[in-house]
N, C-alpha and C positions, 0 to 999 in steps of 0.2 A: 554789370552787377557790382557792387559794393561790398569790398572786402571789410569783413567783421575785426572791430579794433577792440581794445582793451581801451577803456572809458577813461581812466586814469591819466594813463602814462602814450596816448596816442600808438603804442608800437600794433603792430599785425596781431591780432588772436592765432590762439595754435588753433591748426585746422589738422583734426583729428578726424574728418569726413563725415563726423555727425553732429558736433556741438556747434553752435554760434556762439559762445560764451565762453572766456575767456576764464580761467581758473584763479579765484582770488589770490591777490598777492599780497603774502603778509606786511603789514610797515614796521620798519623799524626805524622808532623816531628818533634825534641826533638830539644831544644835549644841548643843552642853551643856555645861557646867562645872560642878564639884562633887567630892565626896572618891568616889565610885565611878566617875567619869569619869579621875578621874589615877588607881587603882588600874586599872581598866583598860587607857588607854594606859600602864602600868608594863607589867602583863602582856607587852601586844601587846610592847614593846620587847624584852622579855627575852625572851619564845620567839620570836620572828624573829631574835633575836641569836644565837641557840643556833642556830637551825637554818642562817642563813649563812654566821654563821663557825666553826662547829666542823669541818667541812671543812676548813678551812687550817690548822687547828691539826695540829703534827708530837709523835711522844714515839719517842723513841728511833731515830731519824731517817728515820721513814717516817708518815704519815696518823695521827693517831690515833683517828678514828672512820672503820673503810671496810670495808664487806659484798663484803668479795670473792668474785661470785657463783664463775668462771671456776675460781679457787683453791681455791676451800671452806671459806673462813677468814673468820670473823668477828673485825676488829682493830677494839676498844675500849679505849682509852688500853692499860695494859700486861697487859690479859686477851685471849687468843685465844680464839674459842670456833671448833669443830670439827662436822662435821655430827651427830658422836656423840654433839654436846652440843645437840641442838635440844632436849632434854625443859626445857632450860631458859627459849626461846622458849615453850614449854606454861605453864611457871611465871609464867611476865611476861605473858602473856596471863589466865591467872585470875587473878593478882596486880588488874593494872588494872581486868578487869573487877568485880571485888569493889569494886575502889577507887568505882569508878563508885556502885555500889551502896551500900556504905555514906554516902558525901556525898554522895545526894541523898538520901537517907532524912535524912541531917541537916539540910540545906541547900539541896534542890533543886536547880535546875540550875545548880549552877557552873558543872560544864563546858562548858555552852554558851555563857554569859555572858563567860567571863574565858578560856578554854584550849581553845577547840574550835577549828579550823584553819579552819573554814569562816566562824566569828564574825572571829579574826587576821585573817585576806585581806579579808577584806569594811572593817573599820575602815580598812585600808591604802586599799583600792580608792576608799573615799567620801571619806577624807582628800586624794588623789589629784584627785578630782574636784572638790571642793570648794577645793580649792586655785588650782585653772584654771577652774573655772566660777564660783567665787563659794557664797553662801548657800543657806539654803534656795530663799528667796525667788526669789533671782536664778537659781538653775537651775531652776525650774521657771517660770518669767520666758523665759529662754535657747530651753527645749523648744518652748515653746508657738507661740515668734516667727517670722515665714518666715526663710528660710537668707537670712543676710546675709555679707560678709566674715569680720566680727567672730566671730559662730558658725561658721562655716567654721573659720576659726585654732585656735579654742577647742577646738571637738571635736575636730579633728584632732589638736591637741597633747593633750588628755588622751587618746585613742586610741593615740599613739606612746607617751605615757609607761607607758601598763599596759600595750601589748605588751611596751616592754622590760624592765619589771619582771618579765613573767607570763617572758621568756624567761630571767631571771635564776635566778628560783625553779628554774625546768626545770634549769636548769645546775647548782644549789647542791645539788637531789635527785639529781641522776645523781651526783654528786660525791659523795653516801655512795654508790656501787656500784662508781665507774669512778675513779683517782687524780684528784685534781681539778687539779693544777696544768696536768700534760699535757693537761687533758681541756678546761681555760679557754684554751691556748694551740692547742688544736685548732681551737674554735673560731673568735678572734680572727684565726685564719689561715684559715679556710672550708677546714681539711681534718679534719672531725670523721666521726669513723666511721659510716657507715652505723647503727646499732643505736644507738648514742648520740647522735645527733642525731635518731634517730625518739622517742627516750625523754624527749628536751632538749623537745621541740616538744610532744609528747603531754603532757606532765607542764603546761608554760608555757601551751598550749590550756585545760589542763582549769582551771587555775588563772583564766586570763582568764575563760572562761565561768563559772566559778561564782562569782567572789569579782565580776567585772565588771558580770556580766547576770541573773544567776539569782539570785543573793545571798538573799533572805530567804526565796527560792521553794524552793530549797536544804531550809530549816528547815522548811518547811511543805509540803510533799509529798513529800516523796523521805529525810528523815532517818528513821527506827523511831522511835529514842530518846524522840521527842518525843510517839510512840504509846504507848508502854509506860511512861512514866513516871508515869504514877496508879498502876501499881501500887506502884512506891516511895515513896508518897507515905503522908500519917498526919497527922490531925490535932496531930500538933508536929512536921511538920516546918518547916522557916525555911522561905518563901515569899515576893516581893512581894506585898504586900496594898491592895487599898484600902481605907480603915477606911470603909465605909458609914453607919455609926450616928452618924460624926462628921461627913461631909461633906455628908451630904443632907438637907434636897432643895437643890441646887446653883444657884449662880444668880446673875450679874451684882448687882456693886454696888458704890457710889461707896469709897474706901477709908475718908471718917469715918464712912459709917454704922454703926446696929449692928442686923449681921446678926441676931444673934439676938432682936432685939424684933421681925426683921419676919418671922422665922418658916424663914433660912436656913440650910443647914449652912456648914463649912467650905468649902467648893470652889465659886470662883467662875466654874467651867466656864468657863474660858479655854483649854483642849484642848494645852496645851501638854506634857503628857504625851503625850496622840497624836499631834504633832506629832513629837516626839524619837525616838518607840518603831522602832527598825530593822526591824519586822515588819509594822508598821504598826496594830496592836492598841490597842484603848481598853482600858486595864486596871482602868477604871470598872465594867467589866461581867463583874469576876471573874476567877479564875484562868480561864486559858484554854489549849489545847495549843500553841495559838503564841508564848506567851511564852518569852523563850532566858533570860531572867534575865540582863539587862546591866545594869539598877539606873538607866540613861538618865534613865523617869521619875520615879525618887525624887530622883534631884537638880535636875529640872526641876521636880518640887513642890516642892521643899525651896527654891531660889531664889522661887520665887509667893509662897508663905506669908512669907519673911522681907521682901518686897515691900509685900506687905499688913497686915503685922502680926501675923500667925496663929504659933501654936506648929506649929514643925516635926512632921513624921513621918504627915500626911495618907496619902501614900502612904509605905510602908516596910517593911522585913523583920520577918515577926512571924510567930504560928502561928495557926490558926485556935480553938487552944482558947486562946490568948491575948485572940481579937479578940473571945470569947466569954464574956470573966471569968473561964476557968478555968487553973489553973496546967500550964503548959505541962512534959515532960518530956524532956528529954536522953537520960539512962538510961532504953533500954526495950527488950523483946525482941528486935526485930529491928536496932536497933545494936546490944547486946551479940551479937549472933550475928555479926553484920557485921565489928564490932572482934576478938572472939574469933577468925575465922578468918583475917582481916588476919593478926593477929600470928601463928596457926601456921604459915601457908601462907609468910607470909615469913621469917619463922625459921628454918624449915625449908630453904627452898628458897638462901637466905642460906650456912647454911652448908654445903649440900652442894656450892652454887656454891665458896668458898672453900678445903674440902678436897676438891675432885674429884684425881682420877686425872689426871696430866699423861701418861701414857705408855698408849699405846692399841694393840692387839695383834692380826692378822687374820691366820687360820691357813686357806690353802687347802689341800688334800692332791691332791698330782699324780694326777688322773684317766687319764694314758695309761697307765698301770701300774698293778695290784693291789700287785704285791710282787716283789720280787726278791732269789734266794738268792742269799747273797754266798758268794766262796771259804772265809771261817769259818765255814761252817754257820750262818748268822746269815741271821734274815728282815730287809731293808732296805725301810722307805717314805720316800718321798720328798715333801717339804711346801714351800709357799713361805710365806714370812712376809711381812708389812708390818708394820714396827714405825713406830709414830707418836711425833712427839715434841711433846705439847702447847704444849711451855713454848716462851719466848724464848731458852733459852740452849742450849747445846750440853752431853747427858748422855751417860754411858756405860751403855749396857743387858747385861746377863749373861742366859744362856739356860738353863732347866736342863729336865727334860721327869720324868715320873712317870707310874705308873699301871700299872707291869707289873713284877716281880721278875726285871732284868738291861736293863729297857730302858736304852737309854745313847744319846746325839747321836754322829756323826760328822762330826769336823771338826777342822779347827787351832786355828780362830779358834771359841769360846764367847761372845764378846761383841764388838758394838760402838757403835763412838761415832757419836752421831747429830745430826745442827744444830736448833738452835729450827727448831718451824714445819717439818723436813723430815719426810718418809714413805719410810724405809730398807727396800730390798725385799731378800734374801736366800732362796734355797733350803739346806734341813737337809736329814738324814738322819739318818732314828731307825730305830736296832738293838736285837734283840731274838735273842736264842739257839733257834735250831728246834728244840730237843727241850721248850721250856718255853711255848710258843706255837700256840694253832690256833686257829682262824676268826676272827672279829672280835671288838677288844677298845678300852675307853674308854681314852685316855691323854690328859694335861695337859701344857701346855707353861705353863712360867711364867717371865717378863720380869721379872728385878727393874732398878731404878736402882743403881746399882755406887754411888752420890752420897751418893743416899738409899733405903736398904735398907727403906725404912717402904712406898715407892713399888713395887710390882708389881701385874702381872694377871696371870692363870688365863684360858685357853682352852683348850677341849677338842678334842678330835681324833680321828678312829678312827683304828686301826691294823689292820691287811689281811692275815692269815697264812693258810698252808695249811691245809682242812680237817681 
């Protein structure tokens, strides 16, 4: 029978006489310096800057990034987008998900490494904590120790400081939905709306627990991504590697010796790759699904080696038909497939975005009434309009209607002027001569812009005469 091991780290599971499962063990990741450590904290800086303060950024003097659920209006600097435009929400969702797909067939997992939201929180969170607790060393020093003052102060303050950050986030996400200025001064006064402070706190919760507590447990049980990325994978894709054929067999030793007369590889199994890795993963023993691709332990070898003397790149981004003598390939079917429909789906989608239709048209037809003869022998139906005004400026719309020889509007007024962003509602009346009209017939209403005549829609309508 086979003794139950701890997945991680190879040692024996404690055999408590009823669990086969091994009790998680917290990581605690070792600091690091290096050129994929500052590209990293670049990252983190730059999408948490994005995501805090674009909220308070104004264009044209209201919000310029705000999901107005309430409204119905998507404001994005000076694009409104409409519910009528969600097929564009469709396009930026296979957009990304393509993206996904093509960079890591190239590259593996960036996005977990450099741009994944749950990697961002989690660097903040251990920054956070290591700040107030100290090093590796010393937090895991800190854990171990009975509760003295000193750990009392310690935890407590890094406890207050992630709750107010996890509360901050809550507020800066609600703040794309709900205007943020009112929304922070709601707060700071403890009169924030019922719905908005469940959403402040739900968003700030979910943040603490997963960037605070859960953090790598996160990547390793509960992400897919990390499931299905062999399939995107290929012998060229970029990967962290350990170069086996140059490190092994591994093995403590003085720095003037020479390793190679007593029979050693590069790697003087100092573990200080597993020490760094946020997953807590020996990346000695292979690509693995736990790895997020932060690059930690490349620059945690890369400092060993120029320690010791050794040429950089023991561990480093490479391809397996690299690591094997053979010439690795860029262009290949499933990137050109990748790249090829990047560029239609976003070209496509690009410019439909750019020349959509600003003027949107809803034709209900008054159900209390078939029809009714008017004193000119004339059959009358009766319609109500919503005419939409996509844009931000104030247009004038013209009406005109088709689809029957004599059909004609009644009215005074054929057009009007409508406000950016408004929904002008208006009842017509469309005539048609009874001696040239029975049962039911297709007719079009069609909205031009008085502005820009290039601008109209077509909607169709029945019309309701006697048999």
């Amino acid at each position: 029978m086979n003794t139950p091991t701890d997945d991680r780290s190879g040692d024996p599971a404690p055999d408590d006489g009823q669990s086969f499962y091994a009790k998680h063990a917290k990581v605690y990741p070792r600091e690091v310096k290096g050129r994929f450590d500052r590209l990293r904290r670049t990252a983190v800086f730059a999408l948490l800057g994005l995501f805090y303060l674009i909220p308070w950024f104004t264009w044209d003097g209201r919000q310029a990034v705000l999901f107005d659920l309430p409204a119905r209006k998507f404001w994005i600097f000076g694009l409104v987008l409409w519910p009528q435009d969600f097929i564009f929400l469709t396009w930026l969702l296979i957009l990304l998900g393509l993206c996904l797909f093509f960079f890591t067939a190239m590259a593996g997992r960036l996005w977990c490494g450099y741009a994944c939201p749950q990697t961002v929180w989690t660097e903040v969170f251990v920054w956070i904590e290591a700040a107030i607790e100290g090093d590796r060393a010393k937090r895991m020093k800190l854990d171990k120790a009975p509760w003295t003052a000193d750990k009392l102060v310690r935890k407590a303050s890094k406890q207050f400081v992630w709750i107010v950050f996890s509360l901050w986030t809550g507020l800066s996400f609600v703040g794309f939905f709900a205007p943020i200025v009112p929304l922070t001064h709601s707060l700071l006064t403890l009169a924030l709306d019922g719905w908005a402070l469940f959403w402040t706190l739900f968003y700030g919760a979910a943040t603490y627990a997963n960037a605070g507590y859960m953090r790598e447990q996160v990547c390793l049980y509960m992400c897919p991504y990390a499931r299905f990325q062999s399939a995107m994978f290929d012998r060229d894709t970029l990967i962290i590697t350990y170069d086996t054929e140059r490190g092994e067999p591994r093995g403590a030793r003085a720095r003037s010796t020479d390793h190679r007369a007593k029979g050693l590889g590069d790697c003087i199994d100092c573990t200080v790759c597993v020490q760094v890795c946020p997953t807590g993963i020996d990346i000695r023993k292979g690509l693995q699904y736990e790895c997020i691709a932060c690059s930690a332990c490349i620059d945690a070898c890369d400092a060993v080696m120029d320690r010791v003397g050794y040429e950089r790149g023991l561990i480093r981004y490479t391809t397996e038909n690299a690591l094997a003598g053979r010439a690795s390939k860029i262009l290949r079917p499933r990137t050109l497939v990748y790249a090829t429909l990047l560029s239609l789906i976003f070209g496509v989608g690009l410019t439909a975005l750019l020349t959509r239709n600003t003027v949107g048209l809803d034709v209900i037809r008054d159900r209390g009434a078939l029809y009714r003869e008017t004193s000119h022998d004339e059959i009358e139906n009766v319609y109500f309009l919503r005419i939409i005004n996509k844009d931000q400026h104030a247009h004038t719309y013209r009406l005109e209607v088709e689809g029957l020889e004599g059909v004609h509007l009644d009215g005074k007024s054929l057009s009007w002027r409508v406000d950016g962003g408004e929904v002008y509602s208006v009842a017509v009346r469309v005539e048609e001569p009874l001696k040239s009209v029975h049962g039911g017939h297709d007719i079009h209403f069609i909205l031009t812009d008085a502005d820009q005549p290039s601008r109209r829609v077509r909607e169709k309508a029945r019309f309701i005469a006697p048999p």
